[in-house]
C-alpha positions as CSV (number, residue, x, y, z in Angstrom):
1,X,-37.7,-4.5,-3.5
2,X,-36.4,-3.3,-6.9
3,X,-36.7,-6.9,-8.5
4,X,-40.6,-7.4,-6.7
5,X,-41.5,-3.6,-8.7
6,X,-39.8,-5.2,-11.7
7,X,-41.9,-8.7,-11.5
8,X,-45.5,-6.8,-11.2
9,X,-44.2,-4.4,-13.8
10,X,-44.2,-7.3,-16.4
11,X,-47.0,-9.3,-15.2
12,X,-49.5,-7.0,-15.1
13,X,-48.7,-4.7,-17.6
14,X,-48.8,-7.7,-19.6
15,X,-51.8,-8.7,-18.7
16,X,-52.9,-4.5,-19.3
17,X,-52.1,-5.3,-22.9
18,X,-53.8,-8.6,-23.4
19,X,-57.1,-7.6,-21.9
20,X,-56.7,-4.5,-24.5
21,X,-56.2,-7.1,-27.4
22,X,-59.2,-9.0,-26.5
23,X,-61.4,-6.1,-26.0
24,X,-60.4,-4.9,-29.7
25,X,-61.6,-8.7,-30.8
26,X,-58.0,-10.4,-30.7
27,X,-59.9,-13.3,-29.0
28,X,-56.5,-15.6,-29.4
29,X,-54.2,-13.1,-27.1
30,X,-55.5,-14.2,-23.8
31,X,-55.0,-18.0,-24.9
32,X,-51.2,-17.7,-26.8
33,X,-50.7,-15.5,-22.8
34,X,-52.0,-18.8,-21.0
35,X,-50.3,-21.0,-23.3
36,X,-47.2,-19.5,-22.8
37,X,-47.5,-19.3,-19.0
38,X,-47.4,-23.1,-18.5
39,X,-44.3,-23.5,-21.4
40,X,-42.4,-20.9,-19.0
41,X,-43.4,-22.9,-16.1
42,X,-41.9,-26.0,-17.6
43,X,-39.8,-24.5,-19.3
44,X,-37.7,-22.9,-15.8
45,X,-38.2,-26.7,-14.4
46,X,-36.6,-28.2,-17.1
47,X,-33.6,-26.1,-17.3
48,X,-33.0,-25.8,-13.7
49,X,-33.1,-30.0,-13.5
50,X,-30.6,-29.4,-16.3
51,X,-28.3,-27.6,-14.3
52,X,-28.2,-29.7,-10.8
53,X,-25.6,-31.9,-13.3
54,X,-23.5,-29.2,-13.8
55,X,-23.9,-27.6,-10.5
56,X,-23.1,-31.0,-8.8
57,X,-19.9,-31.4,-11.0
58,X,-18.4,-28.1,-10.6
59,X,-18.7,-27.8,-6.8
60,X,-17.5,-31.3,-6.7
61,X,-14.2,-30.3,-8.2
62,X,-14.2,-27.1,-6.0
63,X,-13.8,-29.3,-3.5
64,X,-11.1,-31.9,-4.3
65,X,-9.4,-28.1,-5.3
66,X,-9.4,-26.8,-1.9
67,X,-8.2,-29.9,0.1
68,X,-5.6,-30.6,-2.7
69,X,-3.9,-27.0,-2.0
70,X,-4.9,-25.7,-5.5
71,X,-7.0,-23.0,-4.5
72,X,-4.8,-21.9,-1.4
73,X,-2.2,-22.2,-4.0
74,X,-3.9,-20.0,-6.1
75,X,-4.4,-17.6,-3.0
76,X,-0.9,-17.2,-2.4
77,X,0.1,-16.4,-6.3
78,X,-2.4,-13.8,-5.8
79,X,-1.2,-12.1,-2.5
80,X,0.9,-9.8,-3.9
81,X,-2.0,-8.3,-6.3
82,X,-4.8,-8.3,-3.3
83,X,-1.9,-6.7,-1.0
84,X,-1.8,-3.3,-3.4
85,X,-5.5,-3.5,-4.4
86,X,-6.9,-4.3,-0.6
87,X,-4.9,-2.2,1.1
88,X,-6.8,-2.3,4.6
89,X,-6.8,-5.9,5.3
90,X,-3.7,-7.1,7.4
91,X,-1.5,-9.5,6.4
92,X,-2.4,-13.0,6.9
93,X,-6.1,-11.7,8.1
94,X,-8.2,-14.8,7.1
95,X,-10.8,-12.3,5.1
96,X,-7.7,-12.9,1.9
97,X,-8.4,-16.2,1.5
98,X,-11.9,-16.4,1.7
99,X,-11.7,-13.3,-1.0
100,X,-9.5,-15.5,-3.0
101,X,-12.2,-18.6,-2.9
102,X,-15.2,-16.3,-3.9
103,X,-12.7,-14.7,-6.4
104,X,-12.1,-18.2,-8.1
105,X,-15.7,-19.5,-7.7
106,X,-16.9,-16.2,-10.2
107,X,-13.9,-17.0,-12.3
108,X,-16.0,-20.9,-13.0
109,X,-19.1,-19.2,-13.3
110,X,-20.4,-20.9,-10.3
111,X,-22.5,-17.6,-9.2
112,X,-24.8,-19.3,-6.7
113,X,-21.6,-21.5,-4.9
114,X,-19.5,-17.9,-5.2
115,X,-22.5,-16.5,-2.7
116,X,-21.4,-18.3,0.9
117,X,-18.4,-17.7,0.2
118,X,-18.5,-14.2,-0.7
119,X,-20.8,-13.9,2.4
120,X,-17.9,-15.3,4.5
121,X,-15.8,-12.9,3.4
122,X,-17.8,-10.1,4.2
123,X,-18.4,-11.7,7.9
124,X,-14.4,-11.3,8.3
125,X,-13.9,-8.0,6.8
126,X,-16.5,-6.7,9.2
127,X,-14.4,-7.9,12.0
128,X,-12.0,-5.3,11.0
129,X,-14.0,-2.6,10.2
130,X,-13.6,0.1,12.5
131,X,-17.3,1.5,11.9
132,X,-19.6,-1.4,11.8
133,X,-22.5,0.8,10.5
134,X,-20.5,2.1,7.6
135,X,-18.8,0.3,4.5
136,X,-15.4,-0.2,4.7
137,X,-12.9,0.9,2.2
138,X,-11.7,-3.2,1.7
139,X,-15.7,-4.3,1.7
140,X,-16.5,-2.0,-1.2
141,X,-13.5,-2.4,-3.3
142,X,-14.5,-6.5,-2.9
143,X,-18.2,-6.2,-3.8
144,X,-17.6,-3.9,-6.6
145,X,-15.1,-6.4,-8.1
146,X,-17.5,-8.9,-7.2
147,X,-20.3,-7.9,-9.3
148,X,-17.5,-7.1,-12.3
149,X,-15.7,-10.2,-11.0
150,X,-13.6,-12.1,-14.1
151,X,-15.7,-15.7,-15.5
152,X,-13.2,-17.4,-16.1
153,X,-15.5,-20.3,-16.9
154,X,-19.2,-19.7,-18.0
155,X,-20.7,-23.1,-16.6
156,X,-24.1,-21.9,-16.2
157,X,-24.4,-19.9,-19.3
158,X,-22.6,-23.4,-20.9
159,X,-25.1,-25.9,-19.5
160,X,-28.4,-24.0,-20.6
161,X,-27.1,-23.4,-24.2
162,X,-26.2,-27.2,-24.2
163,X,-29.2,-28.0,-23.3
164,X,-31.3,-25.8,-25.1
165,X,-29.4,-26.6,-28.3
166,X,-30.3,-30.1,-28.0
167,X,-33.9,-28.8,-27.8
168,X,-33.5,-26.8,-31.1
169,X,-31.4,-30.4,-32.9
170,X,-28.1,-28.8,-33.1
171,X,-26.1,-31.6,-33.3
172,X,-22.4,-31.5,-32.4
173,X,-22.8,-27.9,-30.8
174,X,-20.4,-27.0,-28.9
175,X,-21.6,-24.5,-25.9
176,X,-18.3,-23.6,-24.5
177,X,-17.2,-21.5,-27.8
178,X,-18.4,-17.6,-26.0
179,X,-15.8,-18.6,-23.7
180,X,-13.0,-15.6,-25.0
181,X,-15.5,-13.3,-25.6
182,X,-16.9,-13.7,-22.5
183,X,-13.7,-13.5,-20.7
184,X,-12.6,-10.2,-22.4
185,X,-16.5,-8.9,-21.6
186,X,-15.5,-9.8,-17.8
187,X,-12.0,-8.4,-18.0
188,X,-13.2,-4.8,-18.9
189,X,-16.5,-4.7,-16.2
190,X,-13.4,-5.5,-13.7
191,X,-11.4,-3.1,-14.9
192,X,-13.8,-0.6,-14.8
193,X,-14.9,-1.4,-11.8
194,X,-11.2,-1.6,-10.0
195,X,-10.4,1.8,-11.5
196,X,-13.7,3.6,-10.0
197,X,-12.9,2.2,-7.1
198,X,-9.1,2.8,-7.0
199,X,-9.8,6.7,-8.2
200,X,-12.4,7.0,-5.2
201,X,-10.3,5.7,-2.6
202,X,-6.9,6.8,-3.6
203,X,-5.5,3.4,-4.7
204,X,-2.3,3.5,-6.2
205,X,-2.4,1.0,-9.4
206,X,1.0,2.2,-10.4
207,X,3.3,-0.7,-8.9
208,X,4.8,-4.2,-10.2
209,X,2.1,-6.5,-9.0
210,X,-0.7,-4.8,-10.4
211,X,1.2,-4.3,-13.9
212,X,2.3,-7.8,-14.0
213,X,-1.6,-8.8,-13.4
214,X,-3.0,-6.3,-16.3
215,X,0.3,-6.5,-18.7
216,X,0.0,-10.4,-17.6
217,X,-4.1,-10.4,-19.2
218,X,-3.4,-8.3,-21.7
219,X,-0.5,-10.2,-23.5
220,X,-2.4,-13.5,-23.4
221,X,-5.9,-11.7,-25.0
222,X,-3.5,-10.2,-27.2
223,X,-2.0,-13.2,-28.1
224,X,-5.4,-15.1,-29.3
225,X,-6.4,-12.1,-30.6
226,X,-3.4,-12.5,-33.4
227,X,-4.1,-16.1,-33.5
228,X,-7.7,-16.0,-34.1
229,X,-8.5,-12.5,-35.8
230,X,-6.8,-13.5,-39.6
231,X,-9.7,-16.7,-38.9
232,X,-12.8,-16.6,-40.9
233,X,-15.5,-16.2,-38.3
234,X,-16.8,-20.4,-38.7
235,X,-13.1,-21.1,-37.8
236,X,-12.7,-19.1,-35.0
237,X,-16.1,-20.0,-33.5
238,X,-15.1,-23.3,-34.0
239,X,-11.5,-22.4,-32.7
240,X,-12.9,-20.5,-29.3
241,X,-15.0,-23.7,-28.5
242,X,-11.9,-26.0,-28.9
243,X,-10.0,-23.1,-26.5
244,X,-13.3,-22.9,-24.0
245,X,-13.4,-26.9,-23.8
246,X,-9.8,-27.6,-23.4
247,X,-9.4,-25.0,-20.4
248,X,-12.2,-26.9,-18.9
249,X,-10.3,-30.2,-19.1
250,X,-7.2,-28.8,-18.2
251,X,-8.8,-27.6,-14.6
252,X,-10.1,-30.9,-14.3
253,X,-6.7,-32.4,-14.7
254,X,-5.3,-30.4,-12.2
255,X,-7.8,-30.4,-9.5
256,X,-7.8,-34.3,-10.0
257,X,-4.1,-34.9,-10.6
258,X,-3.3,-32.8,-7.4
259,X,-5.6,-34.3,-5.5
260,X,-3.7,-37.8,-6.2
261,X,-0.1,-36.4,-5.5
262,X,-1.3,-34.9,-2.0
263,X,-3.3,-38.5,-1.0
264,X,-6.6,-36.7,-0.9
265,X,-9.3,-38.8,-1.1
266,X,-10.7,-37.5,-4.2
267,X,-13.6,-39.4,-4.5
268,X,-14.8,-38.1,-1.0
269,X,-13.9,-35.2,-1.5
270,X,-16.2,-34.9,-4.8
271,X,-18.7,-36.3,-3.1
272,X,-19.0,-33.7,-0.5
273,X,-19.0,-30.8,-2.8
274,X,-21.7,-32.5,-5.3
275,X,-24.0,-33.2,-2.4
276,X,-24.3,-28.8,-2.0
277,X,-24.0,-28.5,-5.5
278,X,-27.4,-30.1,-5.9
279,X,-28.9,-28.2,-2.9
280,X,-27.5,-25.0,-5.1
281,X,-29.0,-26.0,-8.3
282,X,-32.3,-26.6,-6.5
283,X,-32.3,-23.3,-5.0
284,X,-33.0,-22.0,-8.2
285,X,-35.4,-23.4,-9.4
286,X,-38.3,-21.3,-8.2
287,X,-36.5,-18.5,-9.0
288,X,-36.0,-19.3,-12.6
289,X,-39.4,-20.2,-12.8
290,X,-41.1,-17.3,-10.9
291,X,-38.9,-14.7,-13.8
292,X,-40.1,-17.0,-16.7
293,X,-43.5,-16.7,-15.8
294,X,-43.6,-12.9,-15.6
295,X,-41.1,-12.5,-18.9
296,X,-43.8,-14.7,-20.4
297,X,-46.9,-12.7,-20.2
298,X,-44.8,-9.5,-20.8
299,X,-43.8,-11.1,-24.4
300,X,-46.3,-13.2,-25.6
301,X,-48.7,-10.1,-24.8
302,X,-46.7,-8.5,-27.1
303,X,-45.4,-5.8,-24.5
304,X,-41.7,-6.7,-24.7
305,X,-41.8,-6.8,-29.1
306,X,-43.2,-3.1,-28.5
307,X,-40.0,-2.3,-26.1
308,X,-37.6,-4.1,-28.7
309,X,-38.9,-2.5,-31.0
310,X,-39.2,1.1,-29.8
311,X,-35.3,0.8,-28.9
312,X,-34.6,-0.7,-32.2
313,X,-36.1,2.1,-34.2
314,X,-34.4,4.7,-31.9
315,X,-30.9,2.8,-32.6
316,X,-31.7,3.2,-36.6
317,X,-32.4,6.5,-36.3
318,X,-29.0,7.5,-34.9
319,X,-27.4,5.0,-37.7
320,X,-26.5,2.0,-35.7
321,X,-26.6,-1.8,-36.4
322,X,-29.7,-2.7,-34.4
323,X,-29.3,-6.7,-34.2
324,X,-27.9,-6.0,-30.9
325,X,-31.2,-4.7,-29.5
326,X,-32.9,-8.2,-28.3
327,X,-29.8,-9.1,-26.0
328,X,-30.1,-5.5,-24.3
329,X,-33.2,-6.4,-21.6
330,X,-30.3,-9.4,-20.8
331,X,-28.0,-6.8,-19.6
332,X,-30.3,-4.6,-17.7
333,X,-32.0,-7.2,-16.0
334,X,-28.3,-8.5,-14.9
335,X,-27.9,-5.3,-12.3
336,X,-31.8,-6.3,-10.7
337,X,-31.6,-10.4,-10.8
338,X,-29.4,-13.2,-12.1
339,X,-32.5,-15.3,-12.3
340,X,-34.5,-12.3,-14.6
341,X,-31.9,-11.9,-16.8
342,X,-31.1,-16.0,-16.7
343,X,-34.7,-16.1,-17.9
344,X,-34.1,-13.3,-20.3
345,X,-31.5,-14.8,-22.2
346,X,-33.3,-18.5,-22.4
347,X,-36.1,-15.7,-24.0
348,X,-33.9,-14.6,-26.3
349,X,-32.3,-18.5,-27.4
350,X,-35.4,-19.6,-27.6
351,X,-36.8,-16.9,-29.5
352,X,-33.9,-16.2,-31.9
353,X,-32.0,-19.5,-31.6
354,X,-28.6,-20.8,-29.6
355,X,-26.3,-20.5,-32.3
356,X,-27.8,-16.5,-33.8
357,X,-25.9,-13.5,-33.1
358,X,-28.3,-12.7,-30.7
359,X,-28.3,-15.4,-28.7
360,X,-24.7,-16.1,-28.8
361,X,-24.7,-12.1,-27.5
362,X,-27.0,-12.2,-25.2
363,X,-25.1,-15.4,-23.6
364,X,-22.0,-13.2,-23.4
365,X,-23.8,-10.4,-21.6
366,X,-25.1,-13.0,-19.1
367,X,-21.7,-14.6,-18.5
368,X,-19.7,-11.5,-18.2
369,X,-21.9,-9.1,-16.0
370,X,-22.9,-9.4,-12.6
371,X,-26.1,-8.8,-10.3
372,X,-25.0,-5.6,-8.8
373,X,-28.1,-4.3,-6.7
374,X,-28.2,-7.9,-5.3
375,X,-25.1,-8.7,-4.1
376,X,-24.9,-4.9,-2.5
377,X,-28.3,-5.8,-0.8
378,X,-27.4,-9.4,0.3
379,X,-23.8,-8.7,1.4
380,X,-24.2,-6.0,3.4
381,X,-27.3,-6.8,5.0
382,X,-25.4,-10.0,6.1
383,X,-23.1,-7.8,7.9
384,X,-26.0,-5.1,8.6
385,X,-24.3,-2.2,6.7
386,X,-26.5,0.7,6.3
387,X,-24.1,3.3,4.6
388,X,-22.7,1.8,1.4
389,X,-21.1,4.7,0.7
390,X,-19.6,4.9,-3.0
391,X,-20.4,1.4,-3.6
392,X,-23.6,1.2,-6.1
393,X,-22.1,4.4,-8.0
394,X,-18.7,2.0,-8.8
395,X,-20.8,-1.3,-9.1
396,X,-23.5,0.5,-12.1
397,X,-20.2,2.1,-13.3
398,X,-18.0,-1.4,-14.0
399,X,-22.1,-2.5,-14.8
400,X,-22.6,0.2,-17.9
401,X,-19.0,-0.2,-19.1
402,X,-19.4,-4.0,-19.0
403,X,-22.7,-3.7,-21.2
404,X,-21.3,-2.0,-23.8
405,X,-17.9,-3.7,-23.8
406,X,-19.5,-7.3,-24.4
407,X,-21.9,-6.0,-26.7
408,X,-18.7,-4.3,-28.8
409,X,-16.9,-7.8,-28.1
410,X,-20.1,-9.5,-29.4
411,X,-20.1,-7.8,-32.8
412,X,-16.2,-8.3,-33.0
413,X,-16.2,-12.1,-32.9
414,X,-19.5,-12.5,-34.2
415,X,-21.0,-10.0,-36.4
């Protein structure tokens, strides 16, 4: 409902501003508005096609990853941190490891494959759920860390700057290099979001899994924080893409290499998970297309340089750097629609360029903050939950503290 209110917001306030341009004689404002209607059409196509690749190769090596053993693997280390932090789910109960799989599919950036799963997860915590009308205390704490989940991996974000920058002639550009920012953006939404939820519910954070899991993050950031900070910033861009890439590989190595040693059939198995990869990848399409379209006629009607510009002055006046300002709309789309602010930020590289401060900022913001009003509607009207209880006052929480984090992170790597 909130995201329909958006789109006719833009499209025909946009279209309020061109007819007032072309009433005041600016005969070329209805044409540079058509004009860009059919680039953003074509434009949402392209990078959508663009993404199927991606899509088809990360669910792919989901796949080999869960019959290998890596993921369930991965489940197990975890236990004793979901034990303290999920308090109401049994042992054993079945709703862990499907947390666990949605858990790692956010960490690769795969938001549309995280979905089902997520959605499976909710199915099983409603089993246990004493009130099936009401949100549970283990449902919210889930969905909360959901939308502030940790990217491990960016792909998405990755594949449209790739893509775009071969657009733009960047050779030799590597896309993977927001991939510490973005992970220290994701690592303070979480922990926002974890702490709201912990302080509502009485959650006790003080215990040895928990501290090993924070003290665990926080040496490693720390650690190429040392390494890259003395780093003159080409260097250390140049150093956090080298860092992005090879984690990439390294999972690749892993999923593939223990696939091998457990005699899975790793071809198959790749296979398989391409084949909903691509379905996934589809799925967006008229999505991304629908949010360009409107985003369109809001900018090229000049509406959104007026917003932009009306924050920026506002910023000034209170003494602040205002280079920020044109990767903001990103961030406050994020809570309404992955796909508006997806299209917002291929606005803002397109606009400003893939390797600016603004669009390397507004690719962090994307990669590191979640869709919060969406998941809460899709999730819980899966289960049919009509009292949500504390959970969108903790998810816009983790959502505010994530904005500003990233955009803070932003300027530290790259302003």
């Amino acid at each position: 409902m909130v995201l329909n209110l958006v789109w006719i917001a833009f499209v025909l306030l946009g279209l309020l501003a061109t007819a007032v341009q072309v009433a005041q004689g600016q005969a070329d404002a209805a044409t540079r508005v058509l004009t860009g209607l059919f680039d953003a059409a074509k434009t949402g196509f392209d990078i959508s096609l663009g993404l199927v690749g991606v899509m088809c190769l990360w669910l792919g090596l989901m796949k080999i990853g869960e019959r290998a053993g890596v993921i369930g693997l991965f489940a197990r280390g975890m236990a004793p941190f979901f034990r303290r932090i999920f308090p109401g789910i049994p042992p054993g109960h079945p709703a862990g490891g499907s947390i666990v799989m949605n858990v790692s599919a956010n960490m690769l950036g795969l938001d549309n494959a995280a979905t089902p799963l997520g959605l499976k997860a909710m199915r099983e915590l409603q089993e246990i759920n004493p009130d099936k009308a009401v949100a549970s205390d283990p449902m919210i704490m889930f969905l909360v860390l959901n939308t502030a989940g940790i990217t491990l991996i960016p792909t998405s974000v990755i594949a449209i700057r790739q893509a775009m920058a071969a657009e733009q002639g960047l050779a030799g550009f590597n896309g993977a290099d927001i991939f510490l920012p973005t992970l220290l953006g994701t690592f303070v939404s979480f922990v926002a979001g974890l702490l709201a939820v912990a302080w509502v519910q009485r959650i006790r954070l003080l215990n040895w899994p928990v501290a090993a899991f924070f003290g665990g993050f926080a040496a490693l950031m720390g650690g190429l924080w040392a390494w890259l900070a003395p780093l003159p910033a080409a260097v250390m861009a140049q150093r956090i893409g080298l860092l992005g890439s090879g984690c990439i590989l390294a999972i690749v190595a892993l999923f593939v290499a223990a696939g091998a040693l457990r005699r899975v059939n790793v071809y198959e198995a790749f296979v398989d998970g391409a084949k909903e990869g691509f379905g996934v990848a589809v799925q967006i399409i008229p999505y991304l297309v629908a949010m360009l379209v409107a985003i369109s006629v809001f900018r090229h009607s000049g509406c959104m340089a007026w917003l932009i510009d009306g924050i920026a002055a506002t910023v000034r006046a209170l003494g602040l750097d205002d280079r920020f300002v044109p990767a903001l709309p990103v961030g406050l789309m994020k809570t309404l629609s992955g796909s508006g602010a997806r299209g917002l930020m291929v606005d803002v590289l397109k606009t400003y360029g893939v390797d600016s401060f603004q669009g390397k900022l507004a690719s962090i913001i994307q990669g590191s903050t979640e869709t919060t009003l969406y998941v809460l509607a899709v999730y819980f009207g899966s289960v049919n939950i009509s009292r949500t209880r504390h959970a969108l006052a903790c998810g816009l929480f983790a959502d505010a503290v994530g904005l500003v984090g990233a955009i803070l992170i932003g300027y530290a790597f790259y302003g």
